[in-house]
N, C-alpha and C positions, 0 to 999 in steps of 0.2 A: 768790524765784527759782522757776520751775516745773521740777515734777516731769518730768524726760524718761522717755517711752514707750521702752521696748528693743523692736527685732522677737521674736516668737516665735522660741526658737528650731528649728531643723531640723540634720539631720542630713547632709539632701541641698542641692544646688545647683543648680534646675532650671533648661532650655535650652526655648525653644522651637527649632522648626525653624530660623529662619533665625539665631541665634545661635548653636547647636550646628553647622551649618554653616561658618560661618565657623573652627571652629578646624581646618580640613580644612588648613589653612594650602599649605602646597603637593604636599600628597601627591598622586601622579600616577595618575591610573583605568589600574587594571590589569585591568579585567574588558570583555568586548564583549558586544552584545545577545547574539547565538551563545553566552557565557558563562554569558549569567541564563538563556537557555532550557534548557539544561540544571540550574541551582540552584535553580529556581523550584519549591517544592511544589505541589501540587494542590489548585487554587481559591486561590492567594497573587496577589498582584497586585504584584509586585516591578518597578520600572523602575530603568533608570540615574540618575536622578534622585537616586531613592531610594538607590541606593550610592553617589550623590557628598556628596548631604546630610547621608547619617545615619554610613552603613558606612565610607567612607574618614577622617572623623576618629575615629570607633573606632578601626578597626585602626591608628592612627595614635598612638592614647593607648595600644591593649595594647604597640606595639609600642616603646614608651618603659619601658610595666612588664617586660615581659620582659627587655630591658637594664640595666634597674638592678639586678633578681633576678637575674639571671645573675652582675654586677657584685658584688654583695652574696655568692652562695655560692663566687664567687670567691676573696673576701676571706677569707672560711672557711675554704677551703681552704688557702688560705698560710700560714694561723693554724697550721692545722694539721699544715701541714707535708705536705698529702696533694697528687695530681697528677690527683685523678680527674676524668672530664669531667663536663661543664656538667649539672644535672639539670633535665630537662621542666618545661617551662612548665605549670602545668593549670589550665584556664580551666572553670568551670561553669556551665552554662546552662539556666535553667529556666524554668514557664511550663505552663500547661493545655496538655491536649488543642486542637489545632484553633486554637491562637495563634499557631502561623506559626514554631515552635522551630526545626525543621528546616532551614527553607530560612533560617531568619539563621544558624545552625551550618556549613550547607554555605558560604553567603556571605561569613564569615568565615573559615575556611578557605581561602577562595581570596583572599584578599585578602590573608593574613597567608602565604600560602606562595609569597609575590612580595614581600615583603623581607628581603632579601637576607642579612640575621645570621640568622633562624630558615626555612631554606626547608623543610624536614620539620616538615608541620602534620597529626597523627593526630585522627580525629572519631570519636567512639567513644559510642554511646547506651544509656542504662540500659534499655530494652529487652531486651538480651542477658542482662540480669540477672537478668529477670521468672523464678519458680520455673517450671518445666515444666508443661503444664496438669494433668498426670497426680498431679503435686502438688499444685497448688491445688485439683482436685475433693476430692481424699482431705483437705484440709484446710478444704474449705468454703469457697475463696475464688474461686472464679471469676467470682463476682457482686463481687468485690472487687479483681479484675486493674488494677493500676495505683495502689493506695493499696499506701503504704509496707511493710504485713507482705505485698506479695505477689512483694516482691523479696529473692531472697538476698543480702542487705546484708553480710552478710560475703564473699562470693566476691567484691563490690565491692568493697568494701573492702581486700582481698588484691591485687586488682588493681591500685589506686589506690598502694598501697604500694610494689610490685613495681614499677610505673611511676618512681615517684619515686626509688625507691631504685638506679635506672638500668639496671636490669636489660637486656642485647643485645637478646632479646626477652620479649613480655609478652601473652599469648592471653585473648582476652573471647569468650564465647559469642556465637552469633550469633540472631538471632530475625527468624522469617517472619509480616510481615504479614499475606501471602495465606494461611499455616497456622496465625496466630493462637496460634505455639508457640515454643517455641528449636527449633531445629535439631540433630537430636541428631549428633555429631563433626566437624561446623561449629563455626571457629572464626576469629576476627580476630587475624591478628598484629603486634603493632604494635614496632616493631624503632626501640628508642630517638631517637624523634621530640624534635624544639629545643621544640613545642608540643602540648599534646592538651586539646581539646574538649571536654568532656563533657557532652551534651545529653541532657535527663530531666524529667520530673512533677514527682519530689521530691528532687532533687540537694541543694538550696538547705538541706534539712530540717535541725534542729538536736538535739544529745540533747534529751531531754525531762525535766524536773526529775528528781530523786533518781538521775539516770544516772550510774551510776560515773566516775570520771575518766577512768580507766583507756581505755573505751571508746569506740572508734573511730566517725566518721562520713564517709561520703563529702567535706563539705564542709570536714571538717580539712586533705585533701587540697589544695585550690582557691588557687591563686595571686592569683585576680581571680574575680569572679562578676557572671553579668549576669542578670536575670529580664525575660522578654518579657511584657506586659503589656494588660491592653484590659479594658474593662468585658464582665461575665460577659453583659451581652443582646448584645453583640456577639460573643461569641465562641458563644456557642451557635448565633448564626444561621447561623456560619460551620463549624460543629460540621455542622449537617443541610443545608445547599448540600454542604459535601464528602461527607456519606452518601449523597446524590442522586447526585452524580459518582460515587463507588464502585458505587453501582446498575447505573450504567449502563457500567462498564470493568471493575474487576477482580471484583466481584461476580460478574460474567459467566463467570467462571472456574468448571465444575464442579469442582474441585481446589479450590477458595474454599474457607473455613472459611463465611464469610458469604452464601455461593452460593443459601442459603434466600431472601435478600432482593430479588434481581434480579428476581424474577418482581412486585413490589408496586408498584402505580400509584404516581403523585406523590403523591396524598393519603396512601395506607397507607405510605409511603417517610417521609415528613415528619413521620407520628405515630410510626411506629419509632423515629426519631433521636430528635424529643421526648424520647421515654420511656425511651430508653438515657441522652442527655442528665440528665435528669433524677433517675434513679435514682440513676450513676453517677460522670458524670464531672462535673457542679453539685455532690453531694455531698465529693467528692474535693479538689474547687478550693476547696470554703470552708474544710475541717477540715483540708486539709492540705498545699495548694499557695500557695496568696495568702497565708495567716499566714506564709511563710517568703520574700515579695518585700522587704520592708526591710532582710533579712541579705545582700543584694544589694550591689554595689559600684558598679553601675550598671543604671536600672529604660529598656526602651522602653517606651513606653507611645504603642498603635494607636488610631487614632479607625476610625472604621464604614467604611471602604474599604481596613484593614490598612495603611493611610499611616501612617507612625509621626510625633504629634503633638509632642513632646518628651521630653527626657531629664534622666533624675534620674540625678544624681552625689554618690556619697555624700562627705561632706569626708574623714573619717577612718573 
């Protein structure tokens, strides 16, 4: 009798587009073009399409995880004999620089806070958490703004706790693109939301061998996790087209942090990004963004027009 061949195995369950479509089953488009023009990031190329396809059977799967977690600390609770309410849903979302994070964060968002058991959906970015630049000079990392040691990962972390632990309310730093800083006595308050977002570089990241137990990470927090995804030649290109677009809008701002770079042709524009790319944020994506897509729970994964080609699901 012949030897049977087993598949490889995997971890994940991958969809293409029109199979992961189909589990949209009947969930109804709550969002209008007027909706995406507003959620759309800078240089994203997002259609309804694309949120009937991809986005409405997500929010359709988180909005199944949220109800069973709910169901679940429910149960707890009765065990317990306690009455407290329901705690935060926290979803994690990660992904390079220039991979389209934000506007699936925002998209989701709007999607999840138009069904009807979780309507308070808080979106809340590790941004806020980046150390002050006045710190990173003094620490030497300004040339390292957006890899892991240049976040106070405990003030995250404190936060991430405080949230869960259901606190009325729960204050994150706020941070200015255009000033390329936090904000100093700016602050986001997020006042015990059914869901919270968490969109970041290294959200996804995991302790690192010989880490205490003891020791906290953002992504112990994470109810559900999803990493956006695209091969790194596509996303640099999409990296120096939206430096070009900055060039020519908020660059333009004398208040700009990056106000230096408005004044540079297309060519001197295109070598900049390069070589910011390059230095930075290619380095950042291999040593410490992409090793941590597998701990994901769900991968998008963009072909070269930010179309999202299929989805990985992981089984368990």
């Amino acid at each position: 009798m012949a030897a049977t061949t087993s598949a490889p195995l995997s971890r994940f369950l991958t969809f293409d587009r029109e199979e992961w479509a189909r589990l949209r089953a009947n969930t109804p488009l709550t969002l209008t073009e007027s909706d995406l023009d507003a959620l759309r990031g800078l240089n994203e190329r997002l259609s309804l399409e694309e949120v009937e396809q991809i986005y409405l059977p997500l929010s359709r799967l988180l909005n199944l995880h949220v109800r069973a977690v709910q169901s679940l600390y429910h149960a707890s609770q009765t065990f317990l004999g306690n009455t407290a309410e329901k705690v935060p849903f926290i979803i994690g979302l990660g992904g390079s620089v220039a991979v389209g994070k934000s506007t699936t964060a925002r998209v989701l968002q709007a999607l999840l806070a138009r069904w009807p058991s979780h309507p308070s959906v808080a979106l809340v970015t590790t941004d806020g958490f980046l150390f002050p630049n006045s710190v990173l000079e003094a620490r030497g990392l300004m040339q390292r703004k957006g890899f892991p040691e240049s976040y106070d990962r405990a003030a995250l972390v404190r936060f991430l706790a405080d949230v869960k632990a259901g606190y009325p309310e729960v204050h994150a730093p706020v941070y200015s693109h255009q000033r390329y800083d936090i904000v100093p006595g700016v602050s986001q308050t997020v006042r015990h939301p059914d869901v919270v977002i968490v969109e970041g570089l290294n959200v996804l990241q995991a302790p690192p061998a010989g880490t205490v137990e003891t020791q906290l990470f953002a992504s112990d927090f994470f109810d559900y996790s999803i990493y956006v995804d695209a091969d790194e030649t596509h996303i640099r290109a999409w990296y120096i087209e939206r430096f070009l677009r900055l060039r020519d809008t908020v660059f333009q701002d004398p208040d700009s942090y990056f106000h230096r770079y408005a004044s540079l042709n297309e060519a001197e524009a295109r070598e900049t990004a390069a070589g910011i790319w390059s230095r930075i944020n290619a380095v950042n994506l291999r040593e410490n963004i992409e090793p941590t897509r597998f701990r994901a729970h769900l991968i998008l994964h963009k072909g070269a027009e930010h179309r999202i080609e299929r989805v990985q699901l992981r089984r368990v």
